[in-house]
C-alpha positions in Angstrom: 20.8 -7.2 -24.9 19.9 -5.6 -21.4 20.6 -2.6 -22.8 18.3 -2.5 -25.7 15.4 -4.1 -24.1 15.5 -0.7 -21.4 15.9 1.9 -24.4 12.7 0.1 -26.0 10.6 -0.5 -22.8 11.6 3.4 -21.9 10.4 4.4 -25.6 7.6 2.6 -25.3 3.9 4.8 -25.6 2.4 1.8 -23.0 5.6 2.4 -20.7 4.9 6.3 -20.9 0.6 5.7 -20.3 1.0 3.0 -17.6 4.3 5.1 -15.7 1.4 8.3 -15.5 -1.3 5.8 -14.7 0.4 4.7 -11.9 2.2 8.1 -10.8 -2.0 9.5 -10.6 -2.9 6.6 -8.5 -0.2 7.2 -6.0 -0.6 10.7 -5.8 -4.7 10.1 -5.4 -3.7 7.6 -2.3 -1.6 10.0 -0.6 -3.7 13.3 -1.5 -7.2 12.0 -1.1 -7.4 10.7 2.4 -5.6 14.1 3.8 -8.5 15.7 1.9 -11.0 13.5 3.6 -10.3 13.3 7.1 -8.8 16.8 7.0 -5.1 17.4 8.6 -6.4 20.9 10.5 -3.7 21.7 13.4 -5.4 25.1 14.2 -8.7 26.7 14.5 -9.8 30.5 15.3 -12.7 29.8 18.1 -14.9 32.8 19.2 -16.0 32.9 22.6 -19.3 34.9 23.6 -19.9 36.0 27.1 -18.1 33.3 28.8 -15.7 33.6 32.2 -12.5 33.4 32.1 -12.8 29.4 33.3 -14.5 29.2 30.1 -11.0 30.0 28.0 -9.4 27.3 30.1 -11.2 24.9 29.6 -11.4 25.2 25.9 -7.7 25.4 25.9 -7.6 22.1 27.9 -9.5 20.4 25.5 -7.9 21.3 22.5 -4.6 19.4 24.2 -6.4 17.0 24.7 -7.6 16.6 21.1 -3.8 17.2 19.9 -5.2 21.0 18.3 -3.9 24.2 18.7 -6.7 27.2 19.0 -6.5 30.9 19.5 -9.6 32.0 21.2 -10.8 35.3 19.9 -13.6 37.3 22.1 -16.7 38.3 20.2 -18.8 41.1 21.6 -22.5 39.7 20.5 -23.9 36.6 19.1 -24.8 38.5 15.7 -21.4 39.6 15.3 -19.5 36.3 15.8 -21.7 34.8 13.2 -20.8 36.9 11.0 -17.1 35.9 11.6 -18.1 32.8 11.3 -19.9 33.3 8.2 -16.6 34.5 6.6 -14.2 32.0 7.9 -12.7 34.4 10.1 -13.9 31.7 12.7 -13.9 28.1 12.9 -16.7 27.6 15.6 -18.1 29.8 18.3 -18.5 28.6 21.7 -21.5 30.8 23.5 -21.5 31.1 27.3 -25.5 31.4 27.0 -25.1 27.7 26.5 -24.7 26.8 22.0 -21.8 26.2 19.7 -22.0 27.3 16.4 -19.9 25.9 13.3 -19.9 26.7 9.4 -21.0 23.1 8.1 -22.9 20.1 9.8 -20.5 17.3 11.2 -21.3 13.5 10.5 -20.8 11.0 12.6 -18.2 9.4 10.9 -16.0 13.0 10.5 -13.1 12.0 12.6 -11.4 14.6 11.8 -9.6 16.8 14.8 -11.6 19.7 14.7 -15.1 17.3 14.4 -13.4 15.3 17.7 -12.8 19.3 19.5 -16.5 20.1 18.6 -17.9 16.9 20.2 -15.6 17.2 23.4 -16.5 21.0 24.1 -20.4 20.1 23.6 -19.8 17.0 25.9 -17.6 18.8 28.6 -19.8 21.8 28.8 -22.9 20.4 28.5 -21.9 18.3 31.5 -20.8 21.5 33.5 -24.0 22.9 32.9 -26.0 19.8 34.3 -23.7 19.6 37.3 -24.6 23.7 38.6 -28.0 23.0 37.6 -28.0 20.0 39.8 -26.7 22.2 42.5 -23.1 20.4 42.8 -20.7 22.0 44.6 -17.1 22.9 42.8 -15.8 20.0 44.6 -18.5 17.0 43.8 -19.1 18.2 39.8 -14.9 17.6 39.9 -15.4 14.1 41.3 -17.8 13.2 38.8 -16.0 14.5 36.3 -13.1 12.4 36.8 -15.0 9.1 37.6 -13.5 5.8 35.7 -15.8 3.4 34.0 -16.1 -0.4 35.1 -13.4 -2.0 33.3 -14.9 -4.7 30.4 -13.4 -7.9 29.9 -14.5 -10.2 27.2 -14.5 -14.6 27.5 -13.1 -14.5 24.3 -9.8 -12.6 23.1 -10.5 -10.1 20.4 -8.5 -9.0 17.6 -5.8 -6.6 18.4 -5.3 -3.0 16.6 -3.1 -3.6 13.3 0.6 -2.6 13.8 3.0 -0.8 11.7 4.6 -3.9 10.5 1.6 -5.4 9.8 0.2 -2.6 7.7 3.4 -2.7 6.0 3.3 -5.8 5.0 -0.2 -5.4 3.5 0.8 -2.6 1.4 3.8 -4.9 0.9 2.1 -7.8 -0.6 -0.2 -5.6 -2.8 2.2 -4.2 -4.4 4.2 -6.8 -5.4 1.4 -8.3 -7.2 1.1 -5.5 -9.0 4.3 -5.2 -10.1 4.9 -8.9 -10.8 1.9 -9.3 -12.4 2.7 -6.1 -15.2 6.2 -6.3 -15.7 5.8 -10.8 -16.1 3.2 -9.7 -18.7 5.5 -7.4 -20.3 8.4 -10.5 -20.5 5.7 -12.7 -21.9 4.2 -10.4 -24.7 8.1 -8.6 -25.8 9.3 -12.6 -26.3 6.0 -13.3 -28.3 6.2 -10.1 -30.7 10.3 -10.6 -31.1 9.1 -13.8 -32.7 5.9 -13.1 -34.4 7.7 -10.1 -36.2 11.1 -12.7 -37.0 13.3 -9.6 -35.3 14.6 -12.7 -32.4 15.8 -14.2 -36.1 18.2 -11.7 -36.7 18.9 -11.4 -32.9 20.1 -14.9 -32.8 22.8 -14.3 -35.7 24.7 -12.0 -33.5 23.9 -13.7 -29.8 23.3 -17.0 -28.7 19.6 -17.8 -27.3 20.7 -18.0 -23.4 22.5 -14.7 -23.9 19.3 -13.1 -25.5 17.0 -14.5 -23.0 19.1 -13.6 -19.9 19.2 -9.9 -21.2 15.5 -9.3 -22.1 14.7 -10.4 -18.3 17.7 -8.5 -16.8 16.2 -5.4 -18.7 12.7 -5.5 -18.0 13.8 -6.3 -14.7 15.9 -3.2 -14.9 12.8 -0.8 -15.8 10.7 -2.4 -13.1 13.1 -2.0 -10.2 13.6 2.1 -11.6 10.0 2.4 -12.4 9.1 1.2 -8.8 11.6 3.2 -6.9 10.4 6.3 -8.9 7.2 5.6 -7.6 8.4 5.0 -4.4 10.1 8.4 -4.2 7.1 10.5 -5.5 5.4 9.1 -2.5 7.7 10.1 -0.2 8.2 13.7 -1.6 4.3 14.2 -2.0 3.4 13.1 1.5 5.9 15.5 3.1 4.7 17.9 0.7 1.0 17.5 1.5 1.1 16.4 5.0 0.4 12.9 4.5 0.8 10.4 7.2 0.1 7.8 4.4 3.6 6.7 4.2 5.2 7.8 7.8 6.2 5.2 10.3 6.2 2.2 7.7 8.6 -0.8 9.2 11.7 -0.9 7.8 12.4 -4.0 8.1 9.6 -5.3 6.6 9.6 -2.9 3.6 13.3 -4.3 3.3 12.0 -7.7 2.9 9.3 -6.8 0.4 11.9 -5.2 -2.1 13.7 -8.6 -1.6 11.1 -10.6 -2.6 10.2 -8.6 -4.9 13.5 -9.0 -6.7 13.2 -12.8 -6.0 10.0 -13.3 -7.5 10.2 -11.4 -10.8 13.8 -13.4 -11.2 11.6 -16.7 -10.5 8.7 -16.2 -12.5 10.5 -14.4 -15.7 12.5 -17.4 -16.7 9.0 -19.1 -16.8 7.1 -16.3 -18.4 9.9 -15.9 -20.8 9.9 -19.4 -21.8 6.1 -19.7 -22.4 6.5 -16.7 -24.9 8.8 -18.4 -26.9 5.6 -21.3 -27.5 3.5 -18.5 -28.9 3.2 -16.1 -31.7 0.1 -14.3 -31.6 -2.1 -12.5 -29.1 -4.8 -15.3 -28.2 -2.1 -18.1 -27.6 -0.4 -15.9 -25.4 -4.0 -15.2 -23.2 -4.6 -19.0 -22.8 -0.5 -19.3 -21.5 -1.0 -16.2 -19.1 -3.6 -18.0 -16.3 -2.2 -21.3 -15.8 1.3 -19.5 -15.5 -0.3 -17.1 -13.3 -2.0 -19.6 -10.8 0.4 -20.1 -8.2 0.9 -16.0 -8.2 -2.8 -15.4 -7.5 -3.2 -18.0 -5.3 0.1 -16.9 -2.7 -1.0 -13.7 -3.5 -4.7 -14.1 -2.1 -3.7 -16.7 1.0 -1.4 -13.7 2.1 -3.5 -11.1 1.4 -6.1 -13.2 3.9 -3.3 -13.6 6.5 -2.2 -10.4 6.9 -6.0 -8.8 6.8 -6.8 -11.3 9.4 -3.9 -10.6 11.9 -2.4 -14.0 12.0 -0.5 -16.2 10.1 -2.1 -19.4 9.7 -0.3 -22.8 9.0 -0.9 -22.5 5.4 0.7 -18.8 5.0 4.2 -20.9 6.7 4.5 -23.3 4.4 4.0 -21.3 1.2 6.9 -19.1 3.1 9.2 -21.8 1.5 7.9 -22.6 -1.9 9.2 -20.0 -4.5 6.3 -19.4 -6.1 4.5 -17.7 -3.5 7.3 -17.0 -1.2 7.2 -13.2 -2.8 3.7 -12.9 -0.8 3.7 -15.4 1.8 7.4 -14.4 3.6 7.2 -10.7 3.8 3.8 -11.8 5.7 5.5 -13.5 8.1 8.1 -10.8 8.6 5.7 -8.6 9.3 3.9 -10.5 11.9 7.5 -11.0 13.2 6.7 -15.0 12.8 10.2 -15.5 10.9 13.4 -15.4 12.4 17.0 -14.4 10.3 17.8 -17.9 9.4 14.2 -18.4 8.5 14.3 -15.6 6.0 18.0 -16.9 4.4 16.4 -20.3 3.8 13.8 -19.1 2.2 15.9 -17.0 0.1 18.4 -19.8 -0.9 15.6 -22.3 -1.5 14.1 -19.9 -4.3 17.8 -18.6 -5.7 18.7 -22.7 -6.0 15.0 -23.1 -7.6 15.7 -19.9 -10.2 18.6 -21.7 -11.3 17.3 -24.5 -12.2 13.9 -23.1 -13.9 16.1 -20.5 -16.0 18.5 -23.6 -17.3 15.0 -25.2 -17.9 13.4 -22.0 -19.4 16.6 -21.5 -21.7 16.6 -25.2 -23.3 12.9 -24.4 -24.0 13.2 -20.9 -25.2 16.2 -22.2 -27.3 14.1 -24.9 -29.2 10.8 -22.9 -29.6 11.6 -19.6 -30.6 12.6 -20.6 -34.0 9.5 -22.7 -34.7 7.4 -20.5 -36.4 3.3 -21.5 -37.9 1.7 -22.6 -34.7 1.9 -22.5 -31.2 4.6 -25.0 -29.8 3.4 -28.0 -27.9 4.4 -28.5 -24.2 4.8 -32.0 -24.8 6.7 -31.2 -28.1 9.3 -29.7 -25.7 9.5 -32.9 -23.2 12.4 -34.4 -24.6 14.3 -31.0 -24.7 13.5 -30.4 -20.8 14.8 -34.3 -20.1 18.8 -33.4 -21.5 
């Protein structure tokens, strides 16, 4: 049963569209900010009638900026332009006191050749006001080097976002995503297999646990593939492109998000499964999908809030260790380094034991209302069933 619910999910047109739709989105999150903030490692700088000093110090500040530039002498003004012009040149520093560069830089470029333009106007311009101040060698050094007053704030502020941290954001977004698709996918196959009376002939050959237990190991199957493809691509295309998108992520954490990621679509696809069996056309199935999907969205947003805000807050803890939003709200935790090992393992057994049960519930109910055919089956048509 496992077996053919993959060859018809892979078969699929909506498999093939959504597989590219979410292969393009990837690539555009890896490709697009290297595009935007610009990866440049070296730049071409002309120099005009500047002392040798003048090389140093441009070479100083290009370390300091983490770029690498080869300084190229010019003999005029009119002629490095013209390198410029060409691309030859990145930027032109003249010793007559102006730097020249092919495009305008914003403000907000933080890009390392924009961050080397600002620090070679800063750092010269400054040399320039200490000789015209008459400074001596000595004294425009010991301004130079002088320290501001240090800052300190009554109130702490919010610390920089670490890896695990960003991790886990990524983390919990895209296990919503995936949830969310693939428990829609389990929901709408169960519904058609009913409509069209195939889960008739289905039930000659199988009996209805065996059915239902393979069409969730399936689309489970395709999930975990389609997500490590997607994984994969990332990888590749960011060491292709020079992305830094997907470099230093915690492994740890990414470790617990593929857990709970297996933990929650096992969870929620007995449920999802089940509720297909009560409908057989396309508007029951829409006014089944958002109750069944409250307790999703709502772990889903109170993590999402958590991790955005740099702390865990009391609420985020104790959805840790209730299965329906455990997917979201544990990885959050791990990632904020907030759960220990035996944390994590009671959290995990708490939802296995719960997945149990809901899939011997989900299987007495999909077992009684998959054959009744006409109109949408009643929850509290199904009451008695779920009391055995």
């Amino acid at each position: 049963m496992a077996g053919r619910e993959i060859r018809e999910r892979l078969r699929g047109r909506l498999f093939r569209v959504v597989t590219l739709i979410l292969f393009a989105v990837v690539a555009a999150a890896v490709v697009i900010p290297t595009i935007h903030t610009g990866t440049t490692t070296h730049q071409n700088v002309g120099v005009v009638a500047g002392p040798p000093a003048l090389d140093a110090e441009l070479q100083k500040l290009a370390t300091a900026v983490g770029l690498r530039v080869e300084l190229v002498r010019e003999p005029d003004l009119s002629a490095a332009r013209a390198s410029l012009s060409t691309g030859d040149l990145d930027m032109v520093v003249d010793g007559g006191g102006s730097i020249l560069v092919q495009n305008p830089i914003s403000d907000t470029d933080t890009s390392t050749g924009a961050r080397y333009v600002r620090a070679v106007a800063t750092a010269l311009g400054a040399q320039q006001a200490f000789a015209q101040a008459g400074l001596t060698p000595e004294q425009a050094a010991a301004v130079a080097e002088v320290k501001p007053w240090p800052v300190e704030s009554v109130h702490p502020g919010k610390t920089a976002r670490t890896t695990e941290e960003a991790t886990a954001l990524l983390g919990v977004i895209l296990t919503f995503i995936v949830l969310t698709q693939y428990l829609t996918w389990t929901l709408m196959g169960v519904m058609e297999e009913k409509a069209s009376r195939v889960v008739e002939v289905l039930l000659a050959t199988v009996r209805p646990g065996q059915l239902l237990a393979g069409k969730v190991a399936g689309i489970g199957a395709v999930a975990l593939v389609q997500a490590v493809a997607l994984v994969a691509f990332a990888l590749v295309l960011a060491k292709v492109v020079g992305s830094t998108l997907v470099h230093g992520a915690a492994p740890i954490v990414v470790a617990a998000t593929l857990v709970w990621l297996v933990l929650g679509y096992a969870f929620y696809s007995w449920v999802y499964a089940a509720a297909g069996s009560m409908a057989e056309r396309q508007d029951q199935v829409q006014s089944l999908a958002l109750p069944l999907s409250a307790p999703l969205i709502f772990g889903y947003i109170v993590s999402l809030i958590g991790v955005s805000s740099g702390s865990a807050s009391l609420l985020v803890k104790v959805l840790a260790y209730l299965p329906p939003t455990a997917p979201f709200a544990m990885p959050t935790l791990v990632g904020f380094g907030e759960a220990t090992w035996w944390q994590f393992l009671l959290s995990v057994v708490v939802s296995m034991v719960c997945t149990v049960l809901v899939a011997r519930m989900a299987a007495r109910v999909y077992r009684t209302a998959v054959l009744r055919t006409g109109r949408r089956v009643r929850l509290r048509e199904l009451v008695p069933t779920l009391a055995k």
